[in-house]
C-alpha positions in Angstrom: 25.2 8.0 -2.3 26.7 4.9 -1.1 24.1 2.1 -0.1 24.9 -0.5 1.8 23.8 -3.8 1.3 20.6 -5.5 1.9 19.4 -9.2 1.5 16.4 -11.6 3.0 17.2 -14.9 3.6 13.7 -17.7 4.7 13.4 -21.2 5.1 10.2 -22.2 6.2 8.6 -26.1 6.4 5.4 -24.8 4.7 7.2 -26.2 1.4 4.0 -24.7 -0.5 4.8 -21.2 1.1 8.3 -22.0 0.3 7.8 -22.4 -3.4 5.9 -19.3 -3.6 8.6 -17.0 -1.8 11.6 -18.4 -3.6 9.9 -17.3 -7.3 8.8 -14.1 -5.8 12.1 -13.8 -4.6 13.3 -14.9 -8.2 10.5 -13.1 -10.8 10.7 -10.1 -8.9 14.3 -9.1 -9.6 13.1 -8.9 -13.3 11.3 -5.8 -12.4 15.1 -3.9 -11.6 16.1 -1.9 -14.4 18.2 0.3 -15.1 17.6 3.9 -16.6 20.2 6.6 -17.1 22.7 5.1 -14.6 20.1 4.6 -11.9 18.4 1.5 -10.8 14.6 1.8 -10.6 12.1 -0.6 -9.4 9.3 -0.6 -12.2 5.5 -2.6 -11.6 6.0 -4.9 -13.9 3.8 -6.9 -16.3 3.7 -4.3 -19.2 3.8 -1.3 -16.6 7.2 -0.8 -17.4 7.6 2.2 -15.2 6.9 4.3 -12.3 3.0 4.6 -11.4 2.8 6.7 -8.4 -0.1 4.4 -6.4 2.7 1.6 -6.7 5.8 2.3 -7.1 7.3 4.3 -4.2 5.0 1.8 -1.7 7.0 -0.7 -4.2 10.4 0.6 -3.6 9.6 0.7 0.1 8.5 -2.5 0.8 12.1 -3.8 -1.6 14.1 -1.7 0.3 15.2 -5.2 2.5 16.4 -6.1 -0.7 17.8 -3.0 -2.3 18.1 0.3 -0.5 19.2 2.0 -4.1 16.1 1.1 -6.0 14.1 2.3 -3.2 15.7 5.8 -2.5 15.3 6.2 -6.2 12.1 5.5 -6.4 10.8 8.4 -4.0 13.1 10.6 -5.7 11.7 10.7 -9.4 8.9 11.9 -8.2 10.4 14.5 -6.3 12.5 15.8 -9.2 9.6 15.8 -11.9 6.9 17.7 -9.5 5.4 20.3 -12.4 5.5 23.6 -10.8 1.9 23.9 -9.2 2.8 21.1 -6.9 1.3 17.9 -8.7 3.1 15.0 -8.9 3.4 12.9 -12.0 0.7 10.3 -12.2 2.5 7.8 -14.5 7.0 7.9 -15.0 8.3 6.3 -17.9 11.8 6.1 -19.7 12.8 7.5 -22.4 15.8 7.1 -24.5 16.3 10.9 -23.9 14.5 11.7 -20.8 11.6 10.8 -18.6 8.1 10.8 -20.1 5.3 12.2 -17.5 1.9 11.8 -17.1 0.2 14.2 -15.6 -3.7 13.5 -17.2 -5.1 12.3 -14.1 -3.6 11.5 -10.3 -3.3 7.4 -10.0 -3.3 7.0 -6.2 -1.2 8.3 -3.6 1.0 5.5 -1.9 3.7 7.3 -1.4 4.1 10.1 1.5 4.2 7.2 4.5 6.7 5.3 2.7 8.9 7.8 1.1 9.7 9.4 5.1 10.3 5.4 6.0 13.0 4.9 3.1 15.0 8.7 4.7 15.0 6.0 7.9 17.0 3.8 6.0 18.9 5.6 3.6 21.1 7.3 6.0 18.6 9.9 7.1 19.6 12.3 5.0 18.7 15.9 5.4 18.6 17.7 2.0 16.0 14.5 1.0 14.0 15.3 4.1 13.4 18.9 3.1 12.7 18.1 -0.8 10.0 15.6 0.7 8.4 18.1 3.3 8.5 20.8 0.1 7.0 18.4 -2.3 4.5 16.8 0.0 3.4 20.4 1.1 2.9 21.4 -2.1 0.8 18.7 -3.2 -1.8 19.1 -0.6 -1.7 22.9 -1.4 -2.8 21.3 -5.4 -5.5 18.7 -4.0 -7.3 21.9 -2.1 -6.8 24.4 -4.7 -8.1 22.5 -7.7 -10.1 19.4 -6.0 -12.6 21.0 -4.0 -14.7 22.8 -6.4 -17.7 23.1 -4.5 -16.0 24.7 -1.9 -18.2 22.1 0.9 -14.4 20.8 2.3 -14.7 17.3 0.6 -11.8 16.6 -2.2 -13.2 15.2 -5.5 -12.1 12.5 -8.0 -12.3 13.7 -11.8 -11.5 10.8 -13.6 -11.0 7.0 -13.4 -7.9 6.8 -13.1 -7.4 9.3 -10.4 -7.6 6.2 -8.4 -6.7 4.1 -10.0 -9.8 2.0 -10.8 -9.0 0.7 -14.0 -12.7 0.3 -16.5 -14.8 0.3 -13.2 -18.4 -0.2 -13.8 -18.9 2.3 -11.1 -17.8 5.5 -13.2 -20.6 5.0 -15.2 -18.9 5.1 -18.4 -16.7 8.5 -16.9 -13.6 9.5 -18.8 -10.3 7.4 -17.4 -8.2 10.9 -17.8 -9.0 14.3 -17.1 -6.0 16.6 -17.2 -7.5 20.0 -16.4 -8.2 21.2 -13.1 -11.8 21.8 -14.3 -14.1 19.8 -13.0 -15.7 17.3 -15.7 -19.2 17.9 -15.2 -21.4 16.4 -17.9 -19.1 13.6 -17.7 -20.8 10.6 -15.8 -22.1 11.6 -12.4 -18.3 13.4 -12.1 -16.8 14.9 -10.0 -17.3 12.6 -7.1 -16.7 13.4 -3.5 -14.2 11.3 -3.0 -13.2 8.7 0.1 -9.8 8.2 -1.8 -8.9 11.9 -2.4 -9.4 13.1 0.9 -7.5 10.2 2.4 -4.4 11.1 0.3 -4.6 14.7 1.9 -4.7 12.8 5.4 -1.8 10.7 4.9 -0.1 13.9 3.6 -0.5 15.8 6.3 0.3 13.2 8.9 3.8 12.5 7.2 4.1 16.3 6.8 3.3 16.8 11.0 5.8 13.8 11.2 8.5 15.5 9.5 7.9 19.0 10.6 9.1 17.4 14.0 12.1 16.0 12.6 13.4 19.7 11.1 11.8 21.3 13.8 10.2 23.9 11.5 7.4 25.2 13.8 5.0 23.3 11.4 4.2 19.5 13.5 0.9 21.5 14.7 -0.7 22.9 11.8 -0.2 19.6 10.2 -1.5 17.8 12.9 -4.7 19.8 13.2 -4.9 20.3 9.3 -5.1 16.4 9.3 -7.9 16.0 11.7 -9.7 18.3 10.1 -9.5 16.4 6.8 -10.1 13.0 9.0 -13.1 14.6 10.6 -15.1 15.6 7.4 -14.1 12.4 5.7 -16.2 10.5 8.6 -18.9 12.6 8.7 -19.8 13.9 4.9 -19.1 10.6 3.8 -19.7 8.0 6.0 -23.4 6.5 6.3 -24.4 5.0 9.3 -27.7 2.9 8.1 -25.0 0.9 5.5 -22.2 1.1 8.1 -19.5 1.9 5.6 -18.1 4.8 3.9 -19.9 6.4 0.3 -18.4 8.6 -2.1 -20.9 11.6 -3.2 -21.9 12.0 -7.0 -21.8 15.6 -8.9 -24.9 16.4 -7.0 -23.8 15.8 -3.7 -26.0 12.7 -3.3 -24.9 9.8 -2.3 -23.4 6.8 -4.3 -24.7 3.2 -4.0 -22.2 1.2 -4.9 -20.4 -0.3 -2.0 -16.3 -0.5 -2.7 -13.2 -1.7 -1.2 -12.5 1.4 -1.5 -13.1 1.4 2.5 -10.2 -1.0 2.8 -7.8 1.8 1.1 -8.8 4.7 3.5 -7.8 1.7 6.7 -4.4 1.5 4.4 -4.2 5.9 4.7 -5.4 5.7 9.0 -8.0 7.9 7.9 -10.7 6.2 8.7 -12.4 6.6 12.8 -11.3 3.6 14.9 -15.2 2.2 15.5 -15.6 3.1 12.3 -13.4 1.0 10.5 -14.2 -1.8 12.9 -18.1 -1.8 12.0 -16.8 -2.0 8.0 -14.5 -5.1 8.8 -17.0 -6.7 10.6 -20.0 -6.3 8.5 -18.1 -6.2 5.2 -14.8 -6.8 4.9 -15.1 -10.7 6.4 -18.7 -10.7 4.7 -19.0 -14.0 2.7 -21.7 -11.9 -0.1 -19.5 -9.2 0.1 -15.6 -9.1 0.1 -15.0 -12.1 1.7 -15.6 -14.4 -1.2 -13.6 -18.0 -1.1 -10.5 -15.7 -2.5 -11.4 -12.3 -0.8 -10.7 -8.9 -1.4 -13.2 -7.7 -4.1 -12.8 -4.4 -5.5 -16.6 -4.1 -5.3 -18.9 -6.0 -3.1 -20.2 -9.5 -4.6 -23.8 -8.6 -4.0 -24.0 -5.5 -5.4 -25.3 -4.8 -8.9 -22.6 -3.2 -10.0 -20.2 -6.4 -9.0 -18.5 -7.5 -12.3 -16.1 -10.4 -12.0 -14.3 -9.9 -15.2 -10.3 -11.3 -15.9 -9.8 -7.9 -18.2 -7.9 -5.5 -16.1 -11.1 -4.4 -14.5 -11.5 -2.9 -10.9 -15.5 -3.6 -10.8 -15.0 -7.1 -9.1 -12.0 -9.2 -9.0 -9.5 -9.1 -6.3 -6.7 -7.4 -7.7 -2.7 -8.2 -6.2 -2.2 -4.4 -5.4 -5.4 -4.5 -2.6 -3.6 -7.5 -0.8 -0.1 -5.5 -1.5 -2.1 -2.4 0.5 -3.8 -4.4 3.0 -1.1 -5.6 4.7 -0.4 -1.7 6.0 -4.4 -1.1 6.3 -4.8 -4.2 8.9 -2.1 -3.4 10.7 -3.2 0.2 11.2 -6.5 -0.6 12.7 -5.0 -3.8 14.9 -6.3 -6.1 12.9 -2.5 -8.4 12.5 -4.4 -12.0 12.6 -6.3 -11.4 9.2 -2.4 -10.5 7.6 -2.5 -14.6 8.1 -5.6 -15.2 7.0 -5.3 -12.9 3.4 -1.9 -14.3 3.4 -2.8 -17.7 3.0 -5.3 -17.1 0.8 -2.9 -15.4 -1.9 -0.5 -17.8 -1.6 -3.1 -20.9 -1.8 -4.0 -19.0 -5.1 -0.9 -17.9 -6.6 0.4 -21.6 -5.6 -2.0 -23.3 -8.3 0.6 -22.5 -10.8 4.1 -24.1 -11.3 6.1 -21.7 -11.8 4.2 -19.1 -10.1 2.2 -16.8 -12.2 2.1 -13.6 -10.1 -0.8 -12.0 -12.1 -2.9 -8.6 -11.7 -6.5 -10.3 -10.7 -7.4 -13.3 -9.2 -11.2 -15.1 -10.0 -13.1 -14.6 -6.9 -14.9 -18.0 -6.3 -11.5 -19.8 -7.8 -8.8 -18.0 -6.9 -7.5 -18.8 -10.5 -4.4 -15.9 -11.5 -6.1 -13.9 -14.2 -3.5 -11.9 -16.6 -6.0 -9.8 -17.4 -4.0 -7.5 -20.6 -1.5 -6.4 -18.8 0.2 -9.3 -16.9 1.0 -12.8 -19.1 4.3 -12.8 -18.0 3.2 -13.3 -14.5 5.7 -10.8 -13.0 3.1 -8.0 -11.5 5.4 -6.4 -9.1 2.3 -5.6 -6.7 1.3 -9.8 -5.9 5.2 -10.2 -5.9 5.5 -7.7 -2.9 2.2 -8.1 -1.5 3.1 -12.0 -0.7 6.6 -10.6 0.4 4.9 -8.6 2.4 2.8 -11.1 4.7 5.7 -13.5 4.6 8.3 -10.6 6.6 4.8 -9.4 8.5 3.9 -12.4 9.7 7.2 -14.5 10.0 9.6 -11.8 9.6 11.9 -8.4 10.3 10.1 -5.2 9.3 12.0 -1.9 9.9 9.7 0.8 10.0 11.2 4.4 11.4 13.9 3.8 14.2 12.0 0.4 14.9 12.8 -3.2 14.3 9.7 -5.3 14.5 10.0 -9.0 14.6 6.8 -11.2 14.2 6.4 -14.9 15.2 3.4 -16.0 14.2 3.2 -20.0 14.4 3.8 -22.4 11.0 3.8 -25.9 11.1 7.3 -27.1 11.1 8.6 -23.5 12.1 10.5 -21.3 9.6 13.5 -18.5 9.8 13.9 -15.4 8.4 17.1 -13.0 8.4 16.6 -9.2 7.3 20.4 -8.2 6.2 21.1 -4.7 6.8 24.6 -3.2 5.9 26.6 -4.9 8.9 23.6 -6.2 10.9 21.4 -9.3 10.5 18.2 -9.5 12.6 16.5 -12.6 12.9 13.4 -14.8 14.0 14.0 -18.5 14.4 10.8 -20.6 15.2 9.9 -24.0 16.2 6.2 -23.4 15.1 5.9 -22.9 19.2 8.4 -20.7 20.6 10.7 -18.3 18.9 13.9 -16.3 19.1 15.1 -13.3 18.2 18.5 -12.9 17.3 21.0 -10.3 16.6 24.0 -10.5 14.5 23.7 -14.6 15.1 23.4 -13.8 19.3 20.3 -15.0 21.1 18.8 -11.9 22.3 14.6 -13.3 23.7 12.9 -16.0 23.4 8.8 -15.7 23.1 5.8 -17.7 22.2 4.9 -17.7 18.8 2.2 -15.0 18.0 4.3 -12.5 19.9 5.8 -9.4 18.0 9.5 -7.9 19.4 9.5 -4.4 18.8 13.2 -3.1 19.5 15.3 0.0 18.6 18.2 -0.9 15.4 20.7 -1.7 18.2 18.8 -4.6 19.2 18.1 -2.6 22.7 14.8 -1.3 24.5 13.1 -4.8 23.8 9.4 -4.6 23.9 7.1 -7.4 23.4 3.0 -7.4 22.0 0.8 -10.3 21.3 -0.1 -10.5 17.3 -3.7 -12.0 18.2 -4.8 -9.3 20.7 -8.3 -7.5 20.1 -9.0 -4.6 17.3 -7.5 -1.1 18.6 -5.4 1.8 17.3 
């Protein structure tokens, strides 16, 4: 396949901001490599390779940078599904081939993304069908071999099946588990899981999504299949008292520990509109919760369980890959001004270094970069997208499906950004007060800054939204 080109160009007068985008821009393209004659875009730090909750959201959100690296990255995991419809957890590269990791599930960014790089790979149709067969087949997996109680709630069965790297909330749990077995005896495991049944969601919503692209006579059963999954999720798990969502231990009962975990189901749209509101409100911008000076934890700051430890460990520090999927989770529940607020504050942390650091975990009353094990050479690919991210979000060119969203919210001084795409350039130009959008260098609207222009690839159909309005699907 032939990929035409892609390339950012921003200047902003934030010079601080400035600094922090051009190393991103620079550290970043480290974390290209090439395997077997095909340019992949690996995490980074020592994850040299593929991990499934990172790097087809990663290839995505590079794609304004290189289309290749992220049509390949959906499409490893689409060629190594095993046979029962699980997707490898962890890709790596061989000399000789590929080596998989199938020993537990590591996340699930991938179904939304994957159907957004078809969009912009030429919209090809034998890719299309691979996706809907391999994204069908793993939700057929997660309710085969996940529900083993049979009470409609999918279950975790290891650490790492999301990812939560030595979490004091596993209770000591094994970070693998390769059979479909549940591991009880092991911890309080198999927990009812927030996380799992959010990965069938987003499935099934891509799946209903697709299904009206092929026009297979499927868009409804997805559709319903997902509310059904969306439904239970906000009932079995949610608890009203606490305001917040709960996974269940082996036992069915309820789990104390209050997690950002929440944040991740907002990134999936699973979560119930008012629902997700009350958890923003009364925990998400909580300042003895997750809204410590540099916010984000992975567990709440009050809770016993909190550990703020610079080791690689999901039990308290903010980590780079919950700002990289907060960007998508705010957005989805109308919550654009916090992009600016988050933003700032990863970019007032990752700026106390010269050259940047862009490490794992961040201290939560400092902001400090920690490296944790995994991440002295301060190129995590997650932090280095997740700042990408709110720079094109807030001041930028997104193109998501057959849209082009441009976003204008105000900086000091103003700023410009050009998205480069094969032989068109879209672009915001601000003053800090009023911006325009342009197309191909032509002056197409002019708007107040905090105003998003939503138009169709063309540059036609221009439809305008303020980026401060109030909390709504």
């Amino acid at each position: 396949m032939v990929f035409p080109n892609t390339e950012v160009q921003f200047h902003t007068a934030d010079s601080e901001w400035q600094r922090v985008f051009d190393d991103a821009e620079r550290i970043g393209r480290r974390n290209i490599v090439n395997w077997q004659g095909r340019r992949v875009l690996v995490e980074g730090g020592v994850y040299h390779g593929l991990w499934l909750e990172t790097q087809p959201m990663g290839g995505e959100m590079y794609a304004g940078r290189c289309l290749e690296t992220a049509w390949n990255n959906q499409n490893l995991f689409l060629e190594y599904i095993r046979e029962d419809g699980r997707f490898p957890s962890v890709i790596r590269f061989g000399e000789k081939g590929p080596d998989l990791m199938f020993s537990h599930l590591q996340g699930y960014c991938f179904p939304w993304h994957a159907l957004n790089v078809w969009y912009r790979t030429g919209k090809d149709p034998d890719y299309l069908r691979r996706l809907y067969d391999g994204l069908s087949r793993f939700d057929d997996y997660l309710w085969r071999t996940r529900d083993s109680d049979g009470d409609g709630c999918l279950e975790t069965f290891c650490v790492w099946d999301t990812g939560e790297d030595a979490s004091s909330r596993f209770f000591g749990a094994p970070d693998a588990w390769g059979s479909d077995t549940p591991p009880y005896g092991q911890g309080a495991l198999p927990y009812e899981s927030m996380d799992i049944m959010s990965y069938s969601y987003d499935g099934r919503v891509t799946l209903a999504e697709i299904s009206a692209l092929l026009g297979n006579g499927e868009e409804r059963k997805w559709k319903e299949g997902a509310a059904s999954v969306k439904r239970v999720l906000n009932r079995y798990l949610w608890r009203e008292e606490k305001g917040a969502l709960y996974d269940r231990d082996c036992n069915n009962e309820f789990l104390d520990t209050l997690i950002h975990n929440n944040l991740r189901v907002m990134y999936h749209g699973a979560y119930e509109a008012e629902k997700a509101h009350r958890f923003v409100k009364e925990h998400l911008l909580n300042p003895e919760e997750f809204f410590t000076p540099m916010p984000l934890t992975s567990i709440a700051a009050n809770d016993p369980l909190f550990l703020s430890d610079p080791l690689n460990n999901w039990s308290g520090q903010p980590q780079g890959l919950t700002y990289q999927r907060a960007i998508r989770a705010l957005e989805n529940y109308g919550y654009v001004p916090l992009l600016a607020v988050f933003g700032q504050k990863l970019c007032d942390a990752l700026a106390k270094n010269n050259p940047v650091l862009f490490t794992q975990q961040f201290d939560p009353y400092t902001g400090e970069p920690q490296a944790g094990f995994c991440s002295a050479e301060g190129d995590y690919g997650p932090s280095i997208l997740a700042f990408l991210g709110y720079t094109s979000h807030l001041y930028g060119v997104e193109l998501l499906r057959d849209r082009v969203i441009f976003s204008t919210w105000p900086v000091c001084g103003g700023c410009e950004y050009t998205q480069i795409e094969g032989d068109r350039a879209y672009t915001v130009r601000s003053d800090g007060k009023r911006a325009a959008v342009l197309l191909d260098g032509q002056e197409k609207l002019v708007v107040d800054c905090g105003t998003r222009v939503i138009t169709d690839p063309d540059g036609t159909g221009f439809l305008t939204c303020p980026m401060t309005g109030q909390p709504g699907m």
